[in-house]
N, C-alpha and C positions, 0 to 999 in steps of 0.2 A: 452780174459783176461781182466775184473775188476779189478780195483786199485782204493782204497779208504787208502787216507794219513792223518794223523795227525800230526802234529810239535805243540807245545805249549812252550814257554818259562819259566821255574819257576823261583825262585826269584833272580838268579844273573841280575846284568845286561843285558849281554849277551844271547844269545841261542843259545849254545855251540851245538846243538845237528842240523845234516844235511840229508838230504834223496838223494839219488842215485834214480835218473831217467829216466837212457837211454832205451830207448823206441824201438827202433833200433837193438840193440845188446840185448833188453829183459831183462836186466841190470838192477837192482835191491837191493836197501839198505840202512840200519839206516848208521850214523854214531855218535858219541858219542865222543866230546872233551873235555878234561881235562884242567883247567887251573895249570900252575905252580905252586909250593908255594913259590915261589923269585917271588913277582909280577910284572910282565910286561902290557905293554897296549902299543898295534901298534899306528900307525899313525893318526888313525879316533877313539884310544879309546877302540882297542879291544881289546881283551883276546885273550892270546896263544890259549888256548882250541877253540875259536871260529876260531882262524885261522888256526889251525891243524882242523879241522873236514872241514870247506870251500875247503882247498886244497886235499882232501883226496876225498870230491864230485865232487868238481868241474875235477881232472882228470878225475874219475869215468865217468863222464856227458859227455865230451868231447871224450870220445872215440870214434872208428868209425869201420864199419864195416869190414874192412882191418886190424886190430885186433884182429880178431874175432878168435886167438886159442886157443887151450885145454885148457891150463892154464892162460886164460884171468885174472880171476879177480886175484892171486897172482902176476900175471905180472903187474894189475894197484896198486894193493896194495902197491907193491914193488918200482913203478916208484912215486909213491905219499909219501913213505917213505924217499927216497934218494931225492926229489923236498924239504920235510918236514926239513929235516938234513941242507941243501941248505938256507934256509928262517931264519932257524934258526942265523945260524953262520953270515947272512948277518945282523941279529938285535942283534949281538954282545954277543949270551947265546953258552956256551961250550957246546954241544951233549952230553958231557962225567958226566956232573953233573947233575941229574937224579930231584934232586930239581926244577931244571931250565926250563928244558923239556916241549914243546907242547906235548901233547897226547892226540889219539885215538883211541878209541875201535869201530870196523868193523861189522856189517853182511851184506852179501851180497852173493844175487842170480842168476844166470842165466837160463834163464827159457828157457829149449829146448822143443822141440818136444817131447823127448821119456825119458829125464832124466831130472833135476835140478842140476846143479851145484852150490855148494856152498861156503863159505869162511868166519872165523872168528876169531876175537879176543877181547879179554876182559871178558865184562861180554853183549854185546848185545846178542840177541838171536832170533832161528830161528823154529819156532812149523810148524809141519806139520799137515792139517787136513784129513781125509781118508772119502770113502765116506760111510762105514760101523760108523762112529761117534767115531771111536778112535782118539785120540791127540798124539805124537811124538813131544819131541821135539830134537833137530836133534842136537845142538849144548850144551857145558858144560860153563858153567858160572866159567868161569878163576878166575873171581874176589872174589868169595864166601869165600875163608879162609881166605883172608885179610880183606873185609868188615866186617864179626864175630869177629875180633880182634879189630876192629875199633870200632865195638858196645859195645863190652863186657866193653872195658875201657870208653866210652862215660857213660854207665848204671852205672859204678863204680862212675863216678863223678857226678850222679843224688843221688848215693846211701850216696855220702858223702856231699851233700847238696847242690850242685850247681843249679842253678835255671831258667839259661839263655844261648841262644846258645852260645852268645861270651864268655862267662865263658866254657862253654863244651867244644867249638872247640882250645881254647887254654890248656885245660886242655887234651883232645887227640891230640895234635900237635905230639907230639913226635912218635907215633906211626901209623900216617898219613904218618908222614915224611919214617918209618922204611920201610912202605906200597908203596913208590913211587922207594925204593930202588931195590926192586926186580920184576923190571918190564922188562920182557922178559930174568929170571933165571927160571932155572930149582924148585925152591921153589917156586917162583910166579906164573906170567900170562903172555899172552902173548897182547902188545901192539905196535901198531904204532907211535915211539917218535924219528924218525930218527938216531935208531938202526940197523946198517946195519944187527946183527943177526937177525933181528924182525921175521921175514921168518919162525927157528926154532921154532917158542914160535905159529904159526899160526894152525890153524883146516880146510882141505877143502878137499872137497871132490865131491861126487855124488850122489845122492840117483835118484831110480826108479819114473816114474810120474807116476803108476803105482796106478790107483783108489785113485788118490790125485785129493784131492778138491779142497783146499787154502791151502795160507801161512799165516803166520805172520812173520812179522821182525819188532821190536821193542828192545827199548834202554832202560838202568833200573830205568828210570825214572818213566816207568811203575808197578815197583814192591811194595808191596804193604806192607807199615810198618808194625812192628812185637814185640810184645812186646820182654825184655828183654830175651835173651838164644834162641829167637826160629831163626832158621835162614834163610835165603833165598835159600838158596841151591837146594831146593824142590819147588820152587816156581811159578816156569816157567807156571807149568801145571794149575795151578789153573790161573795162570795169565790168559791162552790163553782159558780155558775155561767160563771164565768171558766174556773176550770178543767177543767170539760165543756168548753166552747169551745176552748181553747189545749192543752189536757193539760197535764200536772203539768210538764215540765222548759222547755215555751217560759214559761207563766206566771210561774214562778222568774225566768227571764234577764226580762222584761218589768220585776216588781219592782224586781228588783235598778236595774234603771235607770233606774227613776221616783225610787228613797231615791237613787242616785249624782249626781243631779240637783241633791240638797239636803244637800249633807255635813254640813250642822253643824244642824241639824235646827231651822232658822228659819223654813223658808217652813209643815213639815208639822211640828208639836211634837209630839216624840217624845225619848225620853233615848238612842239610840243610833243611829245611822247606819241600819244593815243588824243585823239580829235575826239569828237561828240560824232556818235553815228548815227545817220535818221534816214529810213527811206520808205516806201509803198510799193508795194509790186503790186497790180493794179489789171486783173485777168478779165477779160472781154465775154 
């Protein structure tokens, strides 16, 4: 088994965005942190999102082979969730106000012998490549009919004359906000924010290793802007066939220069410039 990583920082401060790499248990995965919108900053300056996505690898990381059952990864999922809820309430933010909330969005693989176990939430995701040249991807982008709703009103305030992201992103606040609400409801998505339901809202399963080449596991910082109306939804595939074509570090530099194209994010409606880019490409 090949492993070739990419983490790249986009423009928040931080780089909310973590990789699972136990090597050991085969253990395998993006993770994707959300900053609040009551903004917080830990001790050294960080963001929620960066310290939700550290504590979510860092159990990951730390596991060990005396672990190693069936349902390993929603078992660390779960104990990184309830550690998350824990960290929280110790820096003073109620679990209960969704505004406030560290979050994470998950994938994460276990690489056997004779199957792949898997695990997800949000919108990261997980392509499978075959050795016949078909692409799978294995997991559904939770976050897809919120992100559309978020664009649709972001393209309305290009439509009504806005010119700059701090104008856009205050102008879609309200609907960012409505978007943070239904995280881990049956209308939403499912996420890791030290919701003890978080469990219900998750995707995992098993698939056959069965004439599997590669993986990819990557966070949506890889997706690829879109003019107005069109949506991400479908996106995955083209993602993960791009990078079979280009590999993992030219497709990054390619990105990056299509968003630097459109700084304030009027031509492709989106709330940030350049996202946090993290992925594994993952050779059999």
């Amino acid at each position: 088994m090949e492993l070739t990583s990419v983490s790249v920082k986009g423009v928040s401060p931080w780089n909310e965005d973590a990789i699972i790499r136990n090597e050991d248990l085969r253990l395998l995965g993006v993770i994707d942190g959300a900053t609040s919108l009551v903004p917080y900053k830990g001790p050294g300056g960080e963001s929620g999102g960066y310290l939700a996505a550290q504590l979510v690898a860092r159990t990951c990381n730390e596991a060990t082979a005396a672990e190693g059952n069936s349902d390993l990864l929603m078992s660390l999922l779960s104990r990184a969730n309830t550690a998350l809820r824990a960290a929280m309430v110790d820096a003073g933010i109620s679990p209960e106000k969704k505004e406030a909330v560290w979050n994470a969005c998950a994938a994460l693989v276990r690489v056997q012998p004779k199957w792949i176990d898997f695990a997800q939430l949000g919108d990261c995701m997980l392509a499978v490549y075959y050795t016949d040249g078909t692409i799978r991807i294995v997991t559904n982008d939770q976050l897809a009919h919120v992100d559309d709703r978020t664009k649709a009103v972001w393209a309305q305030g290009v439509a009504e004359g806005l010119t700059t992201r701090e104008a856009l992103w205050e102008y879609s606040k309200p609907v960012i906000i409505a978007g943070r609400e239904v995280a881990n409801t049956l209308g939403g998505y499912g996420v890791i924010n030290g919701d003890p339901t978080f469990g219900d809202y998750a995707e995992f399963g098993r698939i056959s290793r069965t004439n599997v080449k590669s993986l990819l596991l990557f966070t949506d910082g890889l997706y690829i802007p879109k003019p107005p109306g069109e949506p991400d939804k479908d996106s995955a595939v083209e993602i993960a066939s791009l990078v079979r074509e280009m590999g993992l570090p030219r497709y990054i530099e390619w990105l990056t220069e299509l968003e630097e194209s459109d700084p304030d994010c009027t031509r492709f409606p989106r709330v940030k410039k350049s996202d946090d880019k993290t992925a594994l490409w993952i050779d059999l």
